[in-house]
Residue, then its C-alpha position, 0 to 999 in steps of 0.5 A: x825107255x821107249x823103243x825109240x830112245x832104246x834104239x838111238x842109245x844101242x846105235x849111238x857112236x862114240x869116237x874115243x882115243x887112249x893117250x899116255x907115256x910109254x908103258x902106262x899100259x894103252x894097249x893092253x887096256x884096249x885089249x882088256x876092253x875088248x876081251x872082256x866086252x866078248x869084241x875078239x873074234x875067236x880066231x884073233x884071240x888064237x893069234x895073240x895066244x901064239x903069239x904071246x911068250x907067258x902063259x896068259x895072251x898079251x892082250x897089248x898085241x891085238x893093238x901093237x900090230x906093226x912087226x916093228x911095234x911087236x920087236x920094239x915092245x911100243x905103239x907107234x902108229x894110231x891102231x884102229x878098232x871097232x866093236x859095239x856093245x847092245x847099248x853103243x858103238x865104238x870107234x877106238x884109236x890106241x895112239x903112241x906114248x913116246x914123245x916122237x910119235x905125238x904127233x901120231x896122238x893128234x891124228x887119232x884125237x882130232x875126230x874124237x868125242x872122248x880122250x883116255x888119258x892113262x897114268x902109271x900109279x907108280x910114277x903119277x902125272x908125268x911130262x908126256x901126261x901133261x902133253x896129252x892133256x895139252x893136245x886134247x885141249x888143243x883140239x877142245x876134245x868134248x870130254x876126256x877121262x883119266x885112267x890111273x892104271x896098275x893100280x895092282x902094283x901100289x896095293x889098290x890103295x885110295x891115297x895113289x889115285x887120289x894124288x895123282x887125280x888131284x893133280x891132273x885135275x888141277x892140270x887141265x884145269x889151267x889148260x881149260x878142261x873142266x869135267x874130268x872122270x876119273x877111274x882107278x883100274x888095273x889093265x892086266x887083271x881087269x880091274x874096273x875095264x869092264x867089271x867092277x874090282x873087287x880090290x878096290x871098295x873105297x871106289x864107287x864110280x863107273x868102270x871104263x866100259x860103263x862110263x865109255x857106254x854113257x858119256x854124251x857124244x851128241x855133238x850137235x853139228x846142225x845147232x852150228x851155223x850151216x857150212x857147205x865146202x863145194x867139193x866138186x860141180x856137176x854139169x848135167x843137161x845143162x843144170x849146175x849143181x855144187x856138190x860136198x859133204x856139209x861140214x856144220x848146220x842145216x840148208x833149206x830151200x829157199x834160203x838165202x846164201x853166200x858163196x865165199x870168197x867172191x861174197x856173191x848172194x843168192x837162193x838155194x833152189x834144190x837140195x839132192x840127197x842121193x838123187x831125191x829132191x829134198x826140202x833141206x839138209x843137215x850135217x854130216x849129209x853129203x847134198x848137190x845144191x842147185x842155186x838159183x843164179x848161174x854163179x861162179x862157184x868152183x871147188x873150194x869155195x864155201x856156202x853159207x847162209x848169209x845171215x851167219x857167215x864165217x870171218x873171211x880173212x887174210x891174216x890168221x893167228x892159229x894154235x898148232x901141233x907141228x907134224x914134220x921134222x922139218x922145223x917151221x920157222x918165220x917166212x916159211x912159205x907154205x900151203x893152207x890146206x882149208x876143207x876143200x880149198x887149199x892156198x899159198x901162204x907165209x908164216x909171219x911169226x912164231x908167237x910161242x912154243x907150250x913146255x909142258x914140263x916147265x913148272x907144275x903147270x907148264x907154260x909158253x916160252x916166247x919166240x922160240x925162232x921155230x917149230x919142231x917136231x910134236x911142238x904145240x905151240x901159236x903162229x902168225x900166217x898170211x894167205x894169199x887169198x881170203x879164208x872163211x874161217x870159224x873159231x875152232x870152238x864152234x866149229x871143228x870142221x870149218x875151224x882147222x887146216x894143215x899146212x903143207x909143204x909146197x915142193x914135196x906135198x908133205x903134211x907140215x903143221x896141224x892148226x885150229x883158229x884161235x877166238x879172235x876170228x871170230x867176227 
């Protein structure tokens, strides 16, 4: 390997989230993984051990932090945590396993490269396991890993893992997830987190740190058409510039662009990058455009090249995950919340709601009058005015919005725009 290449893989993020149903053992496997990757500080580890009743630390409390997760014995909010190891960094999200706190599983996987699916060896592929899997496909989650865990308790025998990885497989292969890793391991011995078991010779795969060190997560924004959401304009000497994080592709000088909604063209005349002058940009840098005409452009609109411009569109189908208890139902008027433009809107319709405890495979159930609370489901909305919008496939960034109530602010529904906008 060259120098080069060794110092991309050792700098390389990986951003991953661990999922499951209550007690498959999330949390103690992120405090395995970090206990066994030398990631706690000796202080940290001092703490759990107080804190522990046994005589080994219970290592599900350097994640389960809340008091209330602690009294309870669950996770119930997204617990954040970073280490590295010499060949990559991580960005981990312990989310919760309780079906009420789904919606908490959404906050922490919308950004990852990776989801961790754990399973309970006793009790195999479950309903809020088939959930998960849906909300990783929702959100087209680049890859995602099954972990059949307590594999202790069933005599680390081949023919559990096996079942159990056979019928997820074939699961999320209904839901559109092909690729599927999957590691047989015990969490509370360490088996297959960070050191190979030596229960389990039938299994010659990675352990869970090998494979989180070697799986891809070059998501290539600048390969994607360029975006650039105007956050906010600076007015100096007489100079505009129109200045945002872009949100996909590459901006060069000289090239030609449209600000949306107002379709109005012109050329990109600089690009500042922390105040130098630069002949072009990529995702995820945050830039200062100055355009060659003196244009109307104001937060919330969208730059793009002219020659690839998102689908511009009032009427919007969406696949979503509902947030509030609050149900969302037909007529509901709400807020589109889109990058940096946010605009009134209506729900036309509720196409369906997902079961996924309905049959081996799941399934939609048809006009269910209303979401509720962690619903997934498909809905029909009218803006007041055009969105650029991209097929979430394409796009993460330019191809998700929330909506929000209008009266109280409150974050309602997670959506991501379906194939058909794409123009």
């Amino acid at each position: 390997m060259t120098t080069a290449a060794a110092h991309r893989s050792a700098t390389t993020l990986l951003r991953f989230a661990t999922a499951g149903s209550v007690d498959d053992g999330k949390s103690t496997l992120v405090g395995r993984l970090l206990h066994d990757s030398k990631s706690i500080l000796s202080d940290q580890l001092d703490a759990v051990r107080r804190a522990s009743t046994g005589d080994a630390p219970d290592l599900a409390l350097l994640t389960d932090g809340l008091r209330a997760e602690r009294e309870q014995g669950i996770t119930i909010d997204v617990a954040y945590r970073y280490f590295a190891t010499p060949k990559r960094r991580f960005i981990l999200a312990d989310t919760p396993g309780h079906v009420q706190y789904t919606r908490n599983m959404v906050t922490g996987a919308s950004t990852a490269d990776l989801a961790l699916v754990l399973v309970d060896a006793r009790k195999g592929v479950v309903e809020q396991t088939r959930r998960h899997a849906a909300v990783a496909a929702l959100l087209r989650v680049p890859h995602v890993t099954l972990a059949v865990n307590k594999m202790d308790l069933v005599g680390y025998k081949e023919q559990f893992f096996a079942a159990i990885a056979e019928e997820f497989t074939a699961y999320a292969g209904e839901l559109g997830i092909t690729g599927i890793t999957t590691i047989p391991i015990s969490a509370l011995a360490g088996d297959n987190v960070v050191e190979p078991s030596p229960h389990m010779n039938w299994y010659g795969g990675p352990t869970i740190l090998e494979h989180l060190e070697a799986v891809s997560a070059d998501e290539d924004l600048g390969a994607a058409p360029a975006r650039l959401p105007v956050q906010y304009v600076i007015r100096h000497e007489g100079v505009r510039r129109y200045a945002g994080r872009i949100a996909a592709g590459i901006l060069r000088v000289g090239e030609q662009v449209t600000v949306l909604p107002s379709g109005h063209t012109t050329t990109i005349a600089a690009i500042d990058v922390l105040g130098q002058d630069v002949p072009a940009a990529r995702a995820p840098q945050s830039v200062a455009l100055r355009l060659a005409d003196e244009l109307d452009v104001s937060r919330g609109d969208l730059i793009a090249p002219t020659s690839r411009l998102p689908h511009l569109t009032q009427d919007i189908t969406a696949t979503v995950c509902h947030l509030h208890e609050r149900p969302l139902t037909p007529g509901s008027r709400v807020l589109i919340k889109h990058t940096t433009r946010t605009v009134k809107a209506i729900v036309k319709d509720i196409l369906y709601a997902i079961d996924p405890g309905r049959g081996p495979g799941g399934g939609p159930v048809r006009a269910p009058g209303a979401l509720h609370v962690n619903d997934l489901g498909a809905v029909v909305l009218r803006s007041a005015q055009p969105l650029p919008l991209d097929p979430y496939a394409a796009s993460r960034h330019t191809g998700s919005f929330l909506l929000i109530a209008p009266a109280d602010g409150a974050t309602l529904t997670a959506c991501t725009t379906t194939e058909g906008t794409e123009p």
